[in-house]
C-alpha positions as CSV (number, residue, x, y, z in Angstrom):
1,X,128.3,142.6,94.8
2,X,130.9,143.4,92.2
3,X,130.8,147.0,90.5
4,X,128.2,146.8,87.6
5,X,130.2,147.9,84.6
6,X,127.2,148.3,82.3
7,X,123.7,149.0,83.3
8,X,120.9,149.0,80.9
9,X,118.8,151.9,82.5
10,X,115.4,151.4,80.7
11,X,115.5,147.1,81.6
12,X,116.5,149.2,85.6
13,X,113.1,151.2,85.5
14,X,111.4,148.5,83.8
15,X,111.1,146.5,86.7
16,X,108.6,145.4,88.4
17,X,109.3,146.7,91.7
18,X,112.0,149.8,92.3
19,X,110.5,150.9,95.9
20,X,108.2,153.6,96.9
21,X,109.4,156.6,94.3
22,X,107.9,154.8,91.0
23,X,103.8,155.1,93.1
24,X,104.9,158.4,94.5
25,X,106.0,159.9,91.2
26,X,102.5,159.1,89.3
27,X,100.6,160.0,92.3
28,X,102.4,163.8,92.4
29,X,102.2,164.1,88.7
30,X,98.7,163.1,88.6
31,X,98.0,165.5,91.3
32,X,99.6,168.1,88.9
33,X,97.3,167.2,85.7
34,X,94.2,167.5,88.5
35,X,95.2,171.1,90.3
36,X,95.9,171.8,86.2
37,X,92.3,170.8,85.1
38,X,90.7,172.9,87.9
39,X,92.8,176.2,88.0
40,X,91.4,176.4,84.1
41,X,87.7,175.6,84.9
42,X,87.4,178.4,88.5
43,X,87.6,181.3,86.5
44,X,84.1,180.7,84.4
45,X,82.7,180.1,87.8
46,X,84.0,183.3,89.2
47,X,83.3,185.3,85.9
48,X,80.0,186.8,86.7
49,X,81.3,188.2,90.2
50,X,84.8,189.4,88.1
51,X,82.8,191.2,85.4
52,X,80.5,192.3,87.5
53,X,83.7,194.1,90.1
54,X,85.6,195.2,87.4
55,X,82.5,196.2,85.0
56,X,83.5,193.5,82.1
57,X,81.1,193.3,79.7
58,X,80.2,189.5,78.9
59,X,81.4,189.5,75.6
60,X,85.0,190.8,77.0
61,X,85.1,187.7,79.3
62,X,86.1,186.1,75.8
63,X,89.5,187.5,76.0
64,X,89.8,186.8,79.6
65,X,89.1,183.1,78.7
66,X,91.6,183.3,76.1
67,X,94.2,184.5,77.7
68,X,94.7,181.5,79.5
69,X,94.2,179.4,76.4
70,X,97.0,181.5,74.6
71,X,99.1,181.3,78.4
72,X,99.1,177.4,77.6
73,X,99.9,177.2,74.1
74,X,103.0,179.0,74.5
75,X,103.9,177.2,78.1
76,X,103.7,174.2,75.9
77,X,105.7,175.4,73.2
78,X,108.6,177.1,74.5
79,X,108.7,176.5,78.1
80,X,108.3,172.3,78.5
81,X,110.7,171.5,75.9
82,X,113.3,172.9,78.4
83,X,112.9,170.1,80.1
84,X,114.9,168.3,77.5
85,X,118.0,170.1,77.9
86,X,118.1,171.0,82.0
87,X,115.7,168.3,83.5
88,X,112.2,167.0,84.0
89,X,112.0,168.4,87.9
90,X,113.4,171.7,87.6
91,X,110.6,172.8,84.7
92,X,107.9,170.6,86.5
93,X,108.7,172.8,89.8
94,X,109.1,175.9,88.1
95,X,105.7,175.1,85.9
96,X,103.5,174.3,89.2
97,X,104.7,177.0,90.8
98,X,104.2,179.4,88.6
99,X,100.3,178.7,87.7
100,X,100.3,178.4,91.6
101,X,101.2,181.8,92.0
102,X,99.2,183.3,89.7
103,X,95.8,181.7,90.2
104,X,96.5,183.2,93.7
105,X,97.4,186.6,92.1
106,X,94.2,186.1,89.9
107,X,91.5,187.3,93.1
108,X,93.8,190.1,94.0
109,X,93.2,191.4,90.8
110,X,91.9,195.1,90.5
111,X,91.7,195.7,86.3
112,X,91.3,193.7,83.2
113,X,95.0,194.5,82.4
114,X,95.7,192.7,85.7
115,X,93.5,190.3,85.2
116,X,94.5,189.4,81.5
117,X,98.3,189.5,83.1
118,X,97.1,186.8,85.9
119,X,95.0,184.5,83.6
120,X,97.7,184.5,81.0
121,X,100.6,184.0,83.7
122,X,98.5,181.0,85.0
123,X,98.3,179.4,81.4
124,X,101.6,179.3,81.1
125,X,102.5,177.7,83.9
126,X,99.7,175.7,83.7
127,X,100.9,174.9,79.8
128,X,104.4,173.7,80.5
129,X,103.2,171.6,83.6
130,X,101.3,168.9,81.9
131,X,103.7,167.9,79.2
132,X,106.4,167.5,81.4
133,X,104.3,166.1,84.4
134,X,103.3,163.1,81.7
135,X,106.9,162.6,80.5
136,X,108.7,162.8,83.9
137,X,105.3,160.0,84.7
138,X,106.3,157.9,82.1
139,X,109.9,157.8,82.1
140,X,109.5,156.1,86.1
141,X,107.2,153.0,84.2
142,X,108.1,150.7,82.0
143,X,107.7,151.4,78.3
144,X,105.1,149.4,77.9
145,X,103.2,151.2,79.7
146,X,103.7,154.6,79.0
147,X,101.2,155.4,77.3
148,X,98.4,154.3,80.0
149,X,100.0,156.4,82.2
150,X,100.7,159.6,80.3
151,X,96.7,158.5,79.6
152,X,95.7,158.2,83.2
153,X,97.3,161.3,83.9
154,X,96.0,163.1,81.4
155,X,92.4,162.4,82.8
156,X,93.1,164.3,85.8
157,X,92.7,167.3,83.3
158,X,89.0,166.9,82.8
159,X,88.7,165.5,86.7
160,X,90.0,168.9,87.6
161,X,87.4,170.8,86.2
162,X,84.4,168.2,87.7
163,X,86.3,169.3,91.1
164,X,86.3,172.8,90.3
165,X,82.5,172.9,89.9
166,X,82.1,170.5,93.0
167,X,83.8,173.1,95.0
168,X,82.5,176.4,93.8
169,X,79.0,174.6,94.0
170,X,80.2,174.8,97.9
171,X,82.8,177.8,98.1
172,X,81.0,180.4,96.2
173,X,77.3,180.5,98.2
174,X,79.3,180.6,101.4
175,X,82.7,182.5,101.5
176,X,82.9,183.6,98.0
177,X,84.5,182.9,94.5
178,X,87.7,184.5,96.1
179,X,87.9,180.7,98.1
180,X,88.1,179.0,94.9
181,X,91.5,180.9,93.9
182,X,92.9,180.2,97.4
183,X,92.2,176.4,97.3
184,X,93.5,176.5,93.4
185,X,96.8,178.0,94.1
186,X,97.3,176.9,97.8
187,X,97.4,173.3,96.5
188,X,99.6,173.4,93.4
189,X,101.9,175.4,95.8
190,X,102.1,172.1,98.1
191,X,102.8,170.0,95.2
192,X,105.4,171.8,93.8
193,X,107.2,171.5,97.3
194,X,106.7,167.7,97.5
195,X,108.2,167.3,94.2
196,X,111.3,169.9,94.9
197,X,111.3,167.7,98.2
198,X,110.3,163.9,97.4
199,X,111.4,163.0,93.8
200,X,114.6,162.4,92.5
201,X,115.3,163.4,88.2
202,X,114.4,160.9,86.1
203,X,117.5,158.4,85.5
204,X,116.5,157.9,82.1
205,X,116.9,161.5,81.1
206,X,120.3,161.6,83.2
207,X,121.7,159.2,81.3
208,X,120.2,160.3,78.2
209,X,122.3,164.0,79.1
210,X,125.1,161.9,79.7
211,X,125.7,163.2,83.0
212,X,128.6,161.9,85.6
213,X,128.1,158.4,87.0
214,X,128.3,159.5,90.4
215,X,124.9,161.8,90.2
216,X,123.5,158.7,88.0
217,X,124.6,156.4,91.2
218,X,122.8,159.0,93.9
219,X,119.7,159.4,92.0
220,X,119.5,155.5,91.6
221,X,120.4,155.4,95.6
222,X,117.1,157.0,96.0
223,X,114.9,154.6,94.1
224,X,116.6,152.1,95.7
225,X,117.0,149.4,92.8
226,X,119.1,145.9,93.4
227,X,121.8,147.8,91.5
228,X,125.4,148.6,92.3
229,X,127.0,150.8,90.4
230,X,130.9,152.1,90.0
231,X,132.8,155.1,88.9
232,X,133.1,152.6,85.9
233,X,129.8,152.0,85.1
234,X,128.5,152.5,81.6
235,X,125.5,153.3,80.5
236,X,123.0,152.2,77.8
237,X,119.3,151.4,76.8
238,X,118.4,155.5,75.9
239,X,118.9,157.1,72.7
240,X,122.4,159.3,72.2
241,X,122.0,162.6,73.8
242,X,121.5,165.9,72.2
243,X,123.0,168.8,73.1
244,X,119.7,170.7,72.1
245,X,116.3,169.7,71.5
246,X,115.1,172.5,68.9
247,X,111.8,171.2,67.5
248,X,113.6,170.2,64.0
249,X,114.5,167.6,65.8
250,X,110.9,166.2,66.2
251,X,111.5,165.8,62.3
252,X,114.1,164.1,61.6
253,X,115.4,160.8,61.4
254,X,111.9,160.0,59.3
255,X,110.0,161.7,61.6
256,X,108.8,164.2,59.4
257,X,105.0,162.9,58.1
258,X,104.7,161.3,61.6
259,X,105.0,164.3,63.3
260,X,103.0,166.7,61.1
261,X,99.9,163.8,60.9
262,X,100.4,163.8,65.3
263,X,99.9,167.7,65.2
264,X,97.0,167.4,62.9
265,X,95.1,165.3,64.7
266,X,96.2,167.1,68.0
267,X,95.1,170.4,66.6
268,X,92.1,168.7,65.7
269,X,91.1,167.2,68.6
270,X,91.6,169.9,71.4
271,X,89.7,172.7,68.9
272,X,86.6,170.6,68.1
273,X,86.7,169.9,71.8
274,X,86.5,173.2,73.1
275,X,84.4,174.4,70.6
276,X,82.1,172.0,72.0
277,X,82.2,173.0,75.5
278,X,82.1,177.0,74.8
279,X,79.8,176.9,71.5
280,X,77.3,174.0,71.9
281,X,74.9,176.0,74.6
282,X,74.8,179.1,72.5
283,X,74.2,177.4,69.0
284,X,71.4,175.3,70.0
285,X,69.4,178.2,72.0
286,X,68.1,179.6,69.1
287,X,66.9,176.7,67.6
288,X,64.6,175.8,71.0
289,X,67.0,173.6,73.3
290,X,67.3,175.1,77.1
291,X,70.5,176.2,78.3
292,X,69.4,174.2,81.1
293,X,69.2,171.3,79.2
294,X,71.7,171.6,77.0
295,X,74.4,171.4,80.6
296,X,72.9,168.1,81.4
297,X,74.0,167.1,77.9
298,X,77.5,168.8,78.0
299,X,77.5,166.6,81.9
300,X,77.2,163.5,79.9
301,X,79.7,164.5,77.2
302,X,82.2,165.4,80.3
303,X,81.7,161.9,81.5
304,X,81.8,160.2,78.5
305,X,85.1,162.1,78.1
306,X,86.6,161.3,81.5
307,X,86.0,157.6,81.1
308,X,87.5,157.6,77.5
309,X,90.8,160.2,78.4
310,X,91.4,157.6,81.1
311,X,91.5,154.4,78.3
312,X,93.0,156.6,75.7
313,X,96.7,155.5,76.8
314,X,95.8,151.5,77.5
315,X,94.0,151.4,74.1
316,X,96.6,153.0,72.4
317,X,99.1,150.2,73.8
318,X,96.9,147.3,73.7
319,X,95.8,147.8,69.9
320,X,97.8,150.5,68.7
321,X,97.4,154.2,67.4
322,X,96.6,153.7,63.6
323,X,93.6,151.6,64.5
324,X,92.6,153.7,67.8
325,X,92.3,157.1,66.8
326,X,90.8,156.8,63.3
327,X,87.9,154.8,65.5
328,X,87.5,157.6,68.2
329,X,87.7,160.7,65.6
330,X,84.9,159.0,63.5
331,X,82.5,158.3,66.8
332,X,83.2,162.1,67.1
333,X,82.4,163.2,64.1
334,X,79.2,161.2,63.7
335,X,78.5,163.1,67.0
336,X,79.1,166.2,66.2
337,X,77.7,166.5,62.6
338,X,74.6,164.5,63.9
339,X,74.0,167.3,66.8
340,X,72.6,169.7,63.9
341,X,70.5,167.4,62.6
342,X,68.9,165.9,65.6
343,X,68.2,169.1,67.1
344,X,66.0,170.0,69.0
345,X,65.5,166.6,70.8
346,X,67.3,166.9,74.2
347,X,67.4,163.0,74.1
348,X,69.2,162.7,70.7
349,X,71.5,165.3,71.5
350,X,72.6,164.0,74.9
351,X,72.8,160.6,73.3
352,X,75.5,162.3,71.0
353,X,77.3,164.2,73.8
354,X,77.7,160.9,75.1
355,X,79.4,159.5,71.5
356,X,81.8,163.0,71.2
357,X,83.2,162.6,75.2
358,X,84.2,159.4,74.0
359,X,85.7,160.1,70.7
360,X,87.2,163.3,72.0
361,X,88.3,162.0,75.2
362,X,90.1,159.1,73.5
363,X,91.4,160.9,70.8
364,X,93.2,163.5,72.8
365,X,94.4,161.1,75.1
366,X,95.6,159.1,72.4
367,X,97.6,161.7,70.8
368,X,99.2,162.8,74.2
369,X,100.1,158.9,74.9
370,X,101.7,158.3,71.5
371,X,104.1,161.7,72.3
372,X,105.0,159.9,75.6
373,X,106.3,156.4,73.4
374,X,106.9,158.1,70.1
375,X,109.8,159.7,70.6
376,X,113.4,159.0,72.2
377,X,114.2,160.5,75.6
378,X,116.5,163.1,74.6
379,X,113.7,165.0,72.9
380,X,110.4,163.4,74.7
381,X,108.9,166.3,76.8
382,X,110.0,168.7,73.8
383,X,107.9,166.6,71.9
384,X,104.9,165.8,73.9
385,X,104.9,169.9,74.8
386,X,104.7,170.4,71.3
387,X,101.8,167.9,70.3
388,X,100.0,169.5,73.7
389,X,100.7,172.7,72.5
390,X,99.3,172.6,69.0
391,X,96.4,171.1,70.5
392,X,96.3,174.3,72.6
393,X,96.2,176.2,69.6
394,X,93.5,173.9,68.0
395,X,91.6,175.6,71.7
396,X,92.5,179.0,70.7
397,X,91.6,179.3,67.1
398,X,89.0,177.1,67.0
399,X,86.1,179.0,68.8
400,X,87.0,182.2,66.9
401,X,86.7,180.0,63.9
402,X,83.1,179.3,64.6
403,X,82.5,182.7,65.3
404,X,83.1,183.5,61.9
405,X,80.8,180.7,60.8
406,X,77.9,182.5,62.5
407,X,78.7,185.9,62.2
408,X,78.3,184.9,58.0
409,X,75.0,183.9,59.4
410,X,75.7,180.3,59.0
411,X,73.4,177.6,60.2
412,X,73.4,174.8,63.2
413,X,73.4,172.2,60.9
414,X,76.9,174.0,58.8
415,X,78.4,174.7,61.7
416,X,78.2,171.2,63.2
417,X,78.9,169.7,59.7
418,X,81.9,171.8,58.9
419,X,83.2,170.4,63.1
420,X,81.8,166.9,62.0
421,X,84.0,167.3,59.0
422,X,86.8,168.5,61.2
423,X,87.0,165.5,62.8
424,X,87.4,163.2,59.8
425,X,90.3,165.0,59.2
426,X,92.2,164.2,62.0
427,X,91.1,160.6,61.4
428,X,92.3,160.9,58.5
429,X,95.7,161.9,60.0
430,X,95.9,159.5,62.8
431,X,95.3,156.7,59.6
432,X,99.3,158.1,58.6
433,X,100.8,157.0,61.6
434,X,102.5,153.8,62.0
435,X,101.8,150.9,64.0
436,X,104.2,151.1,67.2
437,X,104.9,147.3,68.9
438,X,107.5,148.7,71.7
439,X,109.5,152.2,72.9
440,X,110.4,154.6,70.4
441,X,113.4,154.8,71.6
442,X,114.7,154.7,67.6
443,X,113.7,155.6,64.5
444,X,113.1,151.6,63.7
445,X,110.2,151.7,66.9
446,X,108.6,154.9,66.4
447,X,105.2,155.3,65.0
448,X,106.3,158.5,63.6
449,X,109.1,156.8,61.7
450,X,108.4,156.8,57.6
451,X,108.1,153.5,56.5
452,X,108.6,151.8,59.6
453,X,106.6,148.7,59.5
């Protein structure tokens, strides 16, 4: 076959078959978002044996839990958006090996300085991993179907900690909660190797960097597409390169309302959630639910959250964003507000755990998915890292904004109203985005573009 003079990359990767990589990609990355999910979830299973070696008083486990939290938010904020200026696989690598190391690090450790140092290490690899495990993901699919990937993947998150409690529920009673740390930074180790080893850079992002033809034409080699390409081969089907991806421009070319209403809803999304998980057995205590029964609830609100972070992405293609979200927050926020009012009835209250898993689950999936389409590929991982990381944020500040609440001595009904509340915000903000009917790879496409139609 003649030399290909111009190749439309995305219609290359958009096909329906490109060999083994495309399977072998998803299934590393997905790995990644798993290993991710449980390195987050071992340490409140190893907190009583930690506190109790290195005399940690339970209220100072807070700042041990935070410190991976905070770890995250910057991973996702300054250390994935790299990936948009020296490659997916070099920050993916870099990312799963470092929250690798440091979970390792974390059972070696021998003070609350250390630990703090490990926890926090471990967030930050852990923060820049998932952002650019989604966006390398998606950028092997086709566009339509982004978004149920970066979905799917982002499932493994919450599948990650059901595994972490499988194994400690097996690891702990027999060799320890040291065991947990070995399997949870072993693994991610292994991965990280596969993927230095197995997968190529994504083409789209090579081309979007408007790198030489001849790396272009060895990269493709390896996915193997029915594709010849020559020292003249041009190019096309990605957005111009950048020769930086600062987070301005996540704002411009319209962008700017989009962008903001994505973060809302993000930082919306992730807090309430957490909050959930951390606050819920400690609010309703007092006004005569179990803690005992209040984790059977929070088990149905995990599952309800698992099934609806996996549909998140799909629904988000099939019927789009602006009517998606709004939907999910508002099942949320009747769940959440409704908590305080139907307490103490275990029944009721599990029946609304069930609602919040799956608005939570599929808002937050959502939001992730619609970073993975929204924006073009010169500035996609910068921009899915930052909608992750806001969300991160949303994790950090919103526990210590309920702390607040009830150190004013408010009550369960407040508190749940004012998160209830919460939630109708970021409805309100997933109602500003528009519609999106293909790839954002321009301003025309992009749900985040002003007056797009």
């Amino acid at each position: 076959m003649a030399d290909t003079t111009t190749v439309d990359i995305a219609e290359v990767m958009g096909r329906p078959r490109i060999g083994p990589v495309r399977p072998l990609v998803v299934a590393l990355c997905a790995l990644v978002a798993l290993f991710d999910g449980m390195d987050l979830q071992i340490i409140g299973l190893a907190a009583p044996a930690l506190a109790a070696s290195l005399h940690i008083r339970a209220a100072g486990l807070g700042v041990v839990f935070s410190a991976a939290i905070a770890g995250m938010a910057i991973g996702a904020l300054a250390i994935a958006p790299l990936a948009d200026r020296v490659g997916r696989k070099p920050i993916l690598v870099a990312a799963v090996l470092c929250f690798g190391a440091f979970t390792l690090a974390t059972m070696t450790a021998g003070s609350v300085a250390a630990l703090l140092v490990y926890r926090f290490g471990t967030g930050l690899g852990m923060g820049a991993a998932i952002p650019c495990a989604i966006t390398m993901a998606s950028e092997f699919v086709p566009a339509r179907r982004r978004a149920t990937v970066a979905g799917v993947l982002f499932a493994g998150f919450p599948l990650g900690g059901v595994l972490a409690g499988v194994l400690g529920s097996r690891l702990i009673p027999t060799t320890g909660w040291q065991a947990l740390f070995v399997v949870g930074g072993v693994a991610p180790l292994v991965v990280a190797v596969l993927i230095a080893v197995a997968l190529p850079e994504s083409p789209v992002f090579l081309v979007a960097r408007g790198v030489p033809v001849e790396r272009i034409a060895r990269t493709l080699a390896r996915i193997k597409p029915v594709l010849t390409v020559g020292p003249a081969t041009r190019f096309t089907g990605v957005a111009e390169r950048t020769e930086r991806a600062p987070v301005r421009h996540l704002f411009a070319a319209g962008r700017r309302s989009g962008t903001a209403a994505l973060w809302v809803a993000s930082f919306v999304a992730f807090g309430v959630l957490v909050v959930n998980s951390s606050w819920t057995p400690s609010l309703l205590a007092p006004v005569g639910v179990p803690v005992a029964r209040t984790a059977v609830a929070l088990a149905m609100f995990n599952g309800g959250s698992v099934l609806a972070t996996a549909a998140g992405g799909w629904l988000i293609t099939r019927f789009g964003a602006r009517r998606v979200l709004p939907v999910a927050f508002a099942l949320a926020a009747v769940g959440v507000a409704g908590i305080g009012v139907a307490a103490p009835s275990v029944a009721a209250v599990s029946g609304l755990e069930v609602l919040i898993g799956l608005g939570l689950g599929g808002a937050s999936s959502g939001v992730i998915g619609l970073a993975a389409v929204a924006y073009p590929t010169a500035i996609r991982s910068t921009g899915v890292g930052w909608a992750l990381g806001i969300g991160r944020v949303g994790s950090f500040v919103g526990p210590l904004a309920v702390a607040t609440l009830v150190a004013a001595a408010w009550g369960v009904v407040g508190v749940f109203g004012v998160l209830g509340a919460g939630c109708l915000v970021g409805g309100l903000a997933a109602v500003a985005l528009r519609p999106a009917r293909e790839e954002a790879g321009s301003a025309s496409s992009s749900p985040l573009t002003e007056g797009a139609a």
